[in-house]
N, C-alpha and C positions, 0 to 999 in steps of 0.2 A: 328441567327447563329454567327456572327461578334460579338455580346453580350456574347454569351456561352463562345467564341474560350477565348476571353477575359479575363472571368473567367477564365476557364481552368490554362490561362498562370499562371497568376496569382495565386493559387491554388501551381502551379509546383514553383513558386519563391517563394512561402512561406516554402516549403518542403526541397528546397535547404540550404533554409536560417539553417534552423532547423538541417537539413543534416552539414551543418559547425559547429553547435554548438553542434552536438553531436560528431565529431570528434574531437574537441579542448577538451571536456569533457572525452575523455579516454584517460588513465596513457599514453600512447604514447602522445599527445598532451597538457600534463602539462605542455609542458617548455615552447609551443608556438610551430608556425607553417606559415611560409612565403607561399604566394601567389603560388607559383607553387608548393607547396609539396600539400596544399589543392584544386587545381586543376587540380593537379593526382590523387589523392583519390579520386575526385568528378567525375571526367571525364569530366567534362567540360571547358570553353576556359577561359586562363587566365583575358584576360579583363573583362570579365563578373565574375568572380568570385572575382575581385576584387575592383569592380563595389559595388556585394552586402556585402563585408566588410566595404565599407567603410560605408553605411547604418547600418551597424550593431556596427560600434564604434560610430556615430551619436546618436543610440538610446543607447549607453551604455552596449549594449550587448559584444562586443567584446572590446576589448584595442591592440594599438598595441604599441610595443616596440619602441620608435624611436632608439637607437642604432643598433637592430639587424632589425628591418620591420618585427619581426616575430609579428604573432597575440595570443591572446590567453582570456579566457574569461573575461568579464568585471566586474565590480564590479556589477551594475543594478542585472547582472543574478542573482550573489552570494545572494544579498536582498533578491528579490523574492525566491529563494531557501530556506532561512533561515528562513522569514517567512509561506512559504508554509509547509514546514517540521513542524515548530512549531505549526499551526494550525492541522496539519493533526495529528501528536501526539495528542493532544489535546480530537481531536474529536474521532480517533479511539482507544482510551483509555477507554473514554465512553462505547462505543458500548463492548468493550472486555469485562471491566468487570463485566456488566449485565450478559453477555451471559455465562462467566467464571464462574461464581459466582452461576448462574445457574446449570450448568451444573454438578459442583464438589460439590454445597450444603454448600460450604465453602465463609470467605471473602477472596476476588479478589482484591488486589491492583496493579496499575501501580507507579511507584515510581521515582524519578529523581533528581541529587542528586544538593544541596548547599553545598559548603562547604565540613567539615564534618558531614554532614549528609542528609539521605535520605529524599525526603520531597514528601507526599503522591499527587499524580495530580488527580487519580481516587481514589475511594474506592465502594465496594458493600458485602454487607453482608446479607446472606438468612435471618439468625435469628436474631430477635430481640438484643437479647443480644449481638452477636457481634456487631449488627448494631453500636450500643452508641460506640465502643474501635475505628471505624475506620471515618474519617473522613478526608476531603481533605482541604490540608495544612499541616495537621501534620509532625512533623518533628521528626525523630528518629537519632538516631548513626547509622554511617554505620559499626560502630564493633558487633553492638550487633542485627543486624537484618538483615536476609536471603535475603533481597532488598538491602540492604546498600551493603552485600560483593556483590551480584550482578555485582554491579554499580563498582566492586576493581576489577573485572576479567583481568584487561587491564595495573592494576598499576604496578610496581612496586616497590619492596620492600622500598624504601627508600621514593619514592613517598607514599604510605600508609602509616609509618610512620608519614611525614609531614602534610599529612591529620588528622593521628587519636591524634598527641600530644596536639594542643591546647586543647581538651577538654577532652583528658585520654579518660577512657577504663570505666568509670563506668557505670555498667549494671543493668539492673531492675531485671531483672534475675538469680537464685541461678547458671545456667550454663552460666553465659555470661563471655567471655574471661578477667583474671585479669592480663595477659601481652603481647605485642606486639608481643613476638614470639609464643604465643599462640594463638594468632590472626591470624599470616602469617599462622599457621601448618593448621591453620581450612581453611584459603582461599585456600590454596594449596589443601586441602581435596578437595574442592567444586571446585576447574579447575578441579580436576582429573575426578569428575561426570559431570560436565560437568552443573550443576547446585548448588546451595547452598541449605545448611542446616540448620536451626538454632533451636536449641530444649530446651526448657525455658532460652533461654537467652535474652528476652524482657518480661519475665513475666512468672510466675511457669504456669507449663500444658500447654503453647504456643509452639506450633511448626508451624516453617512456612517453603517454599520452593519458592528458587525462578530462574528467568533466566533472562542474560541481554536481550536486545534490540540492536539493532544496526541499523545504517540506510546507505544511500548509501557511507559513506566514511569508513564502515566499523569501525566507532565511536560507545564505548557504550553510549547510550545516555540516557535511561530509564531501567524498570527492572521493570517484572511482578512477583507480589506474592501470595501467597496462603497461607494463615493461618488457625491454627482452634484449639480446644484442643487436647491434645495430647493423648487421648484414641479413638480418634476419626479418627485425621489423621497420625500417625503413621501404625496403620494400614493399611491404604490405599495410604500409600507413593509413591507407583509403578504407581501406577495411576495418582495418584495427581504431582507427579515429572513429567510425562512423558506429563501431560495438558496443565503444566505450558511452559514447552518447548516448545509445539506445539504453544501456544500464544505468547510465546515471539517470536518464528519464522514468523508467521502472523503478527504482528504488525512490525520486521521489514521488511517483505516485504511491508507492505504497506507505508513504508517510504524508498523505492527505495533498500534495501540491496538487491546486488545479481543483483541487475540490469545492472548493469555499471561492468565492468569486473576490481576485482582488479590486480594490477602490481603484479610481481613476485619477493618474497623477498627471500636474500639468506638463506639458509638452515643456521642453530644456531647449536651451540655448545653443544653436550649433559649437561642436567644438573648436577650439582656438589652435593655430598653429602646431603648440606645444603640445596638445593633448590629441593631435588625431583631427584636424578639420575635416569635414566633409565624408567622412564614411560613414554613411546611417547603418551599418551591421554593429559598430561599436555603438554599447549601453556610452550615457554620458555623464561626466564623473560628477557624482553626488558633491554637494554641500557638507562640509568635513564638520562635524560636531564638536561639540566642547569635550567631550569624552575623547578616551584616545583611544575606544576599541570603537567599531561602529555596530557590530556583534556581542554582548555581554551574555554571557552563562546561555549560548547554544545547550538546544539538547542535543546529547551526544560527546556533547566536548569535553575534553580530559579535565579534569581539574589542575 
């Protein structure tokens, strides 16, 4: 019995522990969190609750401020986190596009970007002939391929730009975009659906469709595609758009999106002329940062 109880406790101070690091982990607890705010929300006694922080900056889980004594998490978690996500991409990228790939009779890629440009992590192809076109590593333009704008749903104008000039705009494709505002007019097409498009502009009679990924910080980090010829999938675009979405939804839930509750950003300013006025379906284009990626060191992303 005295054995069991023991567990038990034990058991219960693993759960607490876990209980403080999931409260430091939502947008209320980004800036950090002093011992009796977290022992209000715990319900428990201040000395003991900070008793098991100090255990938890020991093991690297937790960091505390020394000017303010507030807590918040530690770098260790952040690790494990960025590897966990990168592995689990990984693996269930796999598994998606067997089953994708299956499913639509088309090839299935997961895609994730360097640079500028998309670089393929999965690929699966029913028939033969596509089999040979997709392979993993390849690397494409994110101008001229339904995964690349994907991976752009998030940029902004000047940030895409800055992406796509090192290496221009040339396309394999007789419809691949021949200027940067031709570029933005097609990404803005593809926020308003809510997915992208792309129709021979990586290759005559290639059409593909695709949707980002996203994972718990609300980051795009990968982008599922679907290609095939274009008497093939054109016609079944309804379909094949609406797969492709359901899988980019599934893979990010399965890297935490949706889990962890995001904060509340302030309402944006209707769009201007230039950018799309008046369609509330389109996201509205972020405030461009002094960086010129507005994504640095995704997990997942190629080095």
């Amino acid at each position: 019995m005295a054995a069991s109880a023991e567990g038990d406790e034990r058991s219960t101070s693993w759960l607490r522990a876990l209980a403080v690091l999931e409260i430091l982990g939502e947008p209320t607890g980004a800036g950090g969190m002093g011992v009796v705010e977290l022992a209000r929300r715990l319900g428990r006694d201040k000395a003991q609750v900070s008793r098991m922080l100090r255990a938890l900056a020991v093991a690297g889980y937790v960091e505390r401020e020394p000017r303010s004594a507030r807590y918040r998490l530690g770098a260790r978690l952040f690790a494990l986190a960025a590897y966990a996500v990168d592995a689990r991409l990984r693996d269930e990228a796999d598994a998606l596009v067997e089953r994708e790939s299956t499913h639509l009779g088309e090839r299935v890629e997961v895609g994730i970007r360097s640079g500028g440009f998309v670089v393929t992590l999965a690929s699966v192809a029913p028939d033969v002939e596509l089999r040979a076109q997709g392979w993993v590593g390849r690397a494409m333009p994110l101008s001229t391929s339904a995964g690349g704008r994907a991976l752009l749903f998030d940029h902004a104008d000047d940030a895409v730009a800055r992406l796509i000039a090192p290496d221009g705009l040339e396309g394999a494709g007789p419809a691949a975009p021949r200027s940067l505002d031709d570029l933005l007019e097609r990404l803005r097409d593809d926020r308003r659906r809510g997915w992208a498009l792309a129709q021979q502009e990586s290759g005559r009679d290639l059409v593909a469709v695709a949707a980002p990924v996203r994972d718990a910080t609300r980051r795009i980090v990968a982008a599922v595609s679907a290609s095939g010829p274009g008497t093939r999938l054109v016609p079944a675009l309804p379909g094949a758009s609406a797969a492709v979405l359901r899988a980019a939804d599934e893979l990010s839930a399965a890297l935490g999106h949706g889990v962890v509750p995001s904060p509340r950003r302030p309402r944006r300013r209707p769009f201007t002329a230039a950018t799309g006025a008046g369609d509330p379906a389109v996201p509205a284009p972020r405030r461009p940062r002094p960086d010129d990626d507005p994504h640095p060191e995704q997990p997942g992303e190629a080095p």
